[in-house]
C-alpha positions, 0 to 999 in steps of 0.5 A, spaced: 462 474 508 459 479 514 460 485 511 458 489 518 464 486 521 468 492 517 468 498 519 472 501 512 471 500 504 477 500 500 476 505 494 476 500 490 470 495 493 465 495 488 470 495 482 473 488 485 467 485 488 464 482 481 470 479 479 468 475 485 474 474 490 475 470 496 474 476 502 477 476 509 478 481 513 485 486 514 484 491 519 476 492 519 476 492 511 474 486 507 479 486 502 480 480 496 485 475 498 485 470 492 482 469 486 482 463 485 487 456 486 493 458 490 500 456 486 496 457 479 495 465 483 502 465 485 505 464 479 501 470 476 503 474 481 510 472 480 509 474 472 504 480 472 499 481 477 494 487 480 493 486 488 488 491 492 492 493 497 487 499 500 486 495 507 493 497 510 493 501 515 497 508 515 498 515 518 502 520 517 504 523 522 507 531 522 511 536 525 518 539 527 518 534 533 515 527 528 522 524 528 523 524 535 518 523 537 517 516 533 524 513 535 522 515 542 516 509 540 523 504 537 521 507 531 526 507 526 526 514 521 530 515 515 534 521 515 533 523 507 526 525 504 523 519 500 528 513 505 524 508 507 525 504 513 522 497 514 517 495 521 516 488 523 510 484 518 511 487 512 510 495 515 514 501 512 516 508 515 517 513 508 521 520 510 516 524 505 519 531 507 523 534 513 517 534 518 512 530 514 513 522 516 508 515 513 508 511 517 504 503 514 503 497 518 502 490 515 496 486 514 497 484 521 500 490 525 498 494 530 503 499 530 499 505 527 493 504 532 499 505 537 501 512 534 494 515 533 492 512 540 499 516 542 497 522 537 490 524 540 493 523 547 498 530 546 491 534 545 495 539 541 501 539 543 508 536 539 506 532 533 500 531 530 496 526 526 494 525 518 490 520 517 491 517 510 486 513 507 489 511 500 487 508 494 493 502 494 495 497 489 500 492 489 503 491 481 507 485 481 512 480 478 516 481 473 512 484 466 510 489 472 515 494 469 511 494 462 505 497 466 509 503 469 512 504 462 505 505 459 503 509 464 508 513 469 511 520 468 517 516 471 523 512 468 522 506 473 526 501 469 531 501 474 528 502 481 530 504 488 527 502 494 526 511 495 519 513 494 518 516 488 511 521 486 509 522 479 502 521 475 500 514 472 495 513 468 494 521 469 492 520 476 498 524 483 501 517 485 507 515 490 510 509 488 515 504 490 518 497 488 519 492 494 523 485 494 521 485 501 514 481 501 513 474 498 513 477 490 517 483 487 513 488 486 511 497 486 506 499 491 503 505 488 499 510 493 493 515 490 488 519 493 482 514 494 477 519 489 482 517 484 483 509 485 476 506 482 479 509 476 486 508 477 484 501 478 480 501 472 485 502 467 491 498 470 486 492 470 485 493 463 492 494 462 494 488 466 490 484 463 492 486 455 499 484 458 496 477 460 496 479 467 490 478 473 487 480 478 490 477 484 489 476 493 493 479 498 495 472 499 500 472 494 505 477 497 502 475 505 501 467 506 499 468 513 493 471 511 491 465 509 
């Protein structure tokens, strides 16, 4: 593990690090790829587990012109608040309001540096950049709604694939389930102040459920 090759900490780092992870590199971060045997893991997953997510890259670009602007790039936008669209690897584009526009890469994307890259060259003109950097966090599997009803403000029992803002565990969040990836899961968004202590009550939670901690490897292979 070389730390000087990453550029960027997740918000959760030193939370993770005891738990002593296999680390890789996604995106300039080091982020936890695995805890442990493969299948055993996978099996976790599938059942209850917890994943940081942070590494993903993501941007949110704004203004009245956001919409045009990224399907003029092959970009596809959702036309209500809170749709969601899919980008190749994994990637999603989230409508979060009528000139507000998420955009978050895979683990292996290179779609978001293109955007900020086409962003900063407009030098102030069109639509603008947000540069997010959120705590981000996979719960998984299939006792994964028993966390979110311990808790979430938000009924999540039966889940749409639409971004939904709520609190959980007290803490602003964006959650949304996904079938997308390798394991059915809700991904929750939250300011990064917020995550160690996000991080901190889901794992309790998680792990009073006889769930675990688990790598990105799980819902990514390739990663692996």
């Amino acid at each position: 593990m070389n730390d000087v090759l990453c550029q960027r900490t997740s918000p959760v780092h030193d939370e993770i690090a005891h738990l002593e992870p296999r680390w890789g590199h996604v995106s300039n971060m080091l982020a936890a790829l695995s805890f442990g045997e493969q299948s055993v893991e996978l099996a976790q997953a599938a059942s209850l587990g917890l994943a940081d997510a942070s590494c993903l890259l993501r941007v949110v670009v704004k203004g009245p012109e956001a919409a045009d602007w990224l399907q003029a790039r092959g970009i596809g936008v959702p036309a209500g608040s809170y749709g969601v669209a899919w980008l190749p690897g994994g990637g999603q584009v989230v409508r979060t309001g009528r000139e507000e526009i998420f955009v978050e890469d895979g683990p292996e994307g290179s779609i978001v540096p293109g955007l900020e890259q086409g962003l900063r060259s407009l030098h102030g003109g069109g639509p603008y950049e947000v540069v997010r950097q959120d705590a981000c966090f996979f719960l998984s599997g299939a006792r994964a709604g028993l966390v979110l009803a311990q808790t979430c403000g938000v009924d999540m029992r039966e889940p749409g694939e639409r971004l939904v803002l709520s609190r959980v565990a007290g803490v602003s969040a964006g959650i949304r389930f996904r079938q997308d990836l390798r394991v059915p899961l809700f991904q929750l968004w939250t300011d990064p102040s917020g995550g160690p202590y996000l991080w901190e009550t889901l794992h309790e939670i998680v792990t009073d459920l006889n769930g675990a901690p688990v790598g990105l490897c799980c819902f990514w292979p390739e990663l692996c």
